[in-house]
C-alpha positions in Angstrom: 1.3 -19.1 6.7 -1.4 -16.9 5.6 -1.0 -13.3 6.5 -3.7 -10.2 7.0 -3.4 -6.6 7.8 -6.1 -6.5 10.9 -8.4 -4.4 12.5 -11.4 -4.5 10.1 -9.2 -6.7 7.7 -9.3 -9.9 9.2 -9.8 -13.6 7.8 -10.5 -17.0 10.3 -7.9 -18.6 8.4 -5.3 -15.6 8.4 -2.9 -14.2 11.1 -3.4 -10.5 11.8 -0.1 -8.4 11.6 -1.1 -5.1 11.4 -2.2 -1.8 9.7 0.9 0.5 7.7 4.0 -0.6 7.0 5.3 -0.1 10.7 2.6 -2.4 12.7 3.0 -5.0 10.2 6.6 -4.8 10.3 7.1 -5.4 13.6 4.9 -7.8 14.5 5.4 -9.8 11.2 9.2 -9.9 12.1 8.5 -10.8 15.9 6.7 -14.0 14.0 9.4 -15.0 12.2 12.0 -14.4 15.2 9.4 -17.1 17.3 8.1 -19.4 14.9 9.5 -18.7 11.1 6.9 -20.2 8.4 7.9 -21.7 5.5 6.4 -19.0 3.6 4.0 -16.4 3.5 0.9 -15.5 1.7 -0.3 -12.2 2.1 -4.1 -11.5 1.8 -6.1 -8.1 1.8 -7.6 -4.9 0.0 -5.7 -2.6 -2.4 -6.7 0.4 -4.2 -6.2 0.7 -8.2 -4.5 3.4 -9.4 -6.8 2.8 -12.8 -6.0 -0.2 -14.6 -8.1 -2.7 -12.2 -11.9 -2.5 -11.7 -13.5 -2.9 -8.0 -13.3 -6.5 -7.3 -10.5 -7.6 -9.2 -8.6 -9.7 -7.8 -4.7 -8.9 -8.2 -2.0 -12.0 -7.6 1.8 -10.2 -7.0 5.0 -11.1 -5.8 6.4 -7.4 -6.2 6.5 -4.2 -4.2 7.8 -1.0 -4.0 7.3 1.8 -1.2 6.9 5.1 -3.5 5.7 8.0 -1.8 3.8 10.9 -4.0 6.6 13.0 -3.9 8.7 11.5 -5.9 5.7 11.3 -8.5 6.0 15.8 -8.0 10.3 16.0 -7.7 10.1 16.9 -4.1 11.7 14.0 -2.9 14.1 11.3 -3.2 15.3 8.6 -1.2 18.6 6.4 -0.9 16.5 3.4 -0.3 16.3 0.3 -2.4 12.3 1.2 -3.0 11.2 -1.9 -5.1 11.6 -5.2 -4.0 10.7 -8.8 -5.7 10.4 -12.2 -4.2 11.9 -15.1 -5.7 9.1 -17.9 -5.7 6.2 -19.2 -7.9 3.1 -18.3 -5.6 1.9 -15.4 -7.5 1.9 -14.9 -11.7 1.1 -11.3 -11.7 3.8 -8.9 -13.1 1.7 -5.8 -11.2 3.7 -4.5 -8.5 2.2 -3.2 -5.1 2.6 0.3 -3.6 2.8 0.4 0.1 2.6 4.1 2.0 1.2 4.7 5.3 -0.9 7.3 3.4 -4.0 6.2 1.3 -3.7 7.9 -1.6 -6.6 10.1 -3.0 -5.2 12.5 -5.9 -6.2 10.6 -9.1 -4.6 12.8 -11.4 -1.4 12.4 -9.7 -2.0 8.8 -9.0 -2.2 7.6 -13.1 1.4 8.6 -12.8 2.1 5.7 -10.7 1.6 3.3 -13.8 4.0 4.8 -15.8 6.7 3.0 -13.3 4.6 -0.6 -13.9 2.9 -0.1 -10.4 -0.8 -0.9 -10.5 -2.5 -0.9 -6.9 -1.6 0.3 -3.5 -1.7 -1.6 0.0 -0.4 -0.3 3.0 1.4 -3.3 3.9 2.8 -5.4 1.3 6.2 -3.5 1.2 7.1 -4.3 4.5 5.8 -7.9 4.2 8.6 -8.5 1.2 11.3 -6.7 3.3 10.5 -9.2 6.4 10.0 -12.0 4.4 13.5 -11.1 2.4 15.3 -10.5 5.6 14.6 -14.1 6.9 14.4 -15.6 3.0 10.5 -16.9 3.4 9.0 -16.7 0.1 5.8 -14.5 -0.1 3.1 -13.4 -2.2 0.4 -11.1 -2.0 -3.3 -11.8 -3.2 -6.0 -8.5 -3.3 -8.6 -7.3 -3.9 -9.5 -3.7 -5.0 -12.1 -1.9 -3.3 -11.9 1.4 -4.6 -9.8 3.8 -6.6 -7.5 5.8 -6.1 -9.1 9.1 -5.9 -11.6 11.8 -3.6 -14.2 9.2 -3.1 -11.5 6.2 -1.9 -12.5 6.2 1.6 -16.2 5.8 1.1 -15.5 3.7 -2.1 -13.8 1.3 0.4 -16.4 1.1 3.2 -18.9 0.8 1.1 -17.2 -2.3 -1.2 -15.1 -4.2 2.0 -17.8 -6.6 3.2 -18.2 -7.7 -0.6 -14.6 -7.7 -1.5 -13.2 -9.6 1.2 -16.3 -12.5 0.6 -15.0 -12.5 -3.3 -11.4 -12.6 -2.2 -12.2 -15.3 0.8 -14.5 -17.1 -2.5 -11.3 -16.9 -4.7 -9.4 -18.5 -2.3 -11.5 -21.4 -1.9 -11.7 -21.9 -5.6 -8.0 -21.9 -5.9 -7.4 -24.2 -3.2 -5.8 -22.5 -1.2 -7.8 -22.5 2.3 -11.0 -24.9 2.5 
């Protein structure tokens, strides 16, 4: 089963779930209470927190749910925060930061490759916890419309329409929708 976030993010060959990690939680687990898929492939935007250029396109089987506090000291959590599916789907060792926040400190952000993580999406965390809960493998295939940084807002209105017509291109090419 392919898999979207929503709202502006949505594909005619993709369910809708949900924006942040709480929407797609819960309506991504109410799916797989109903009618659990056999897996789950997870399509969508993602910012770059430097190392990948507007319009890349990012393959990942890996998340983790780091908040920017723990980048500064202010926080910690007792939380299992990185999370890994076991399949073949994806080939990309980058992993996938999910917040409900969209982060815009790019200073602060560079620190986030230090730990291996590469791009953020709101809702791929939660998308690996579901999908490791009811033991569907998943992977997650973006596209970066902006940076990380002041500008990521406009960066990403202003590059959607064109990003998700590459991603919806690189999916045809790979044979994975028609």
């Amino acid at each position: 089963m392919i898999i979207c976030a929503g709202r502006n993010e949505i594909f005619p060959f993709a369910h809708p779930i949900g924006v942040g990690l709480i929407e797609s939680t819960i309506n991504l687990t109410r799916m797989c209470l109903f009618d659990k898929p056999d897996f789950l492939l997870f399509v969508g935007s993602a910012g770059s927190y430097g190392n990948h250029k507007i319009f890349d396109i990012i393959e990942s089987k890996r998340a983790s749910n780091i908040e920017l506090a723990f980048l500064t000291q202010s926080a910690y959590t007792p939380l299992d925060n990185v999370l890994e599916s076991e399949n073949k789907f994806a080939r990309n060792d980058t992993i996938v930061n999910s917040s409900n926040y969209i982060s815009t400190n790019e200073k602060l952000c560079k620190e986030f490759l230090d730990y291996g993580v590469g791009i953020e999406n709101m809702e791929f965390f939660s998308i690996l916890s579901v999908a490791k809960e009811f033991e569907i493998p998943v992977a997650g295939i973006f596209v970066i419309t902006n940076h990380t940084n002041e500008t990521a807002h406009e960066d990403f209105i202003k590059n959607h329409k064109e990003a998700m017509d590459k991603l919806t291109k690189y999916l045809v090419d790979k044979n994975i929708i028609k």
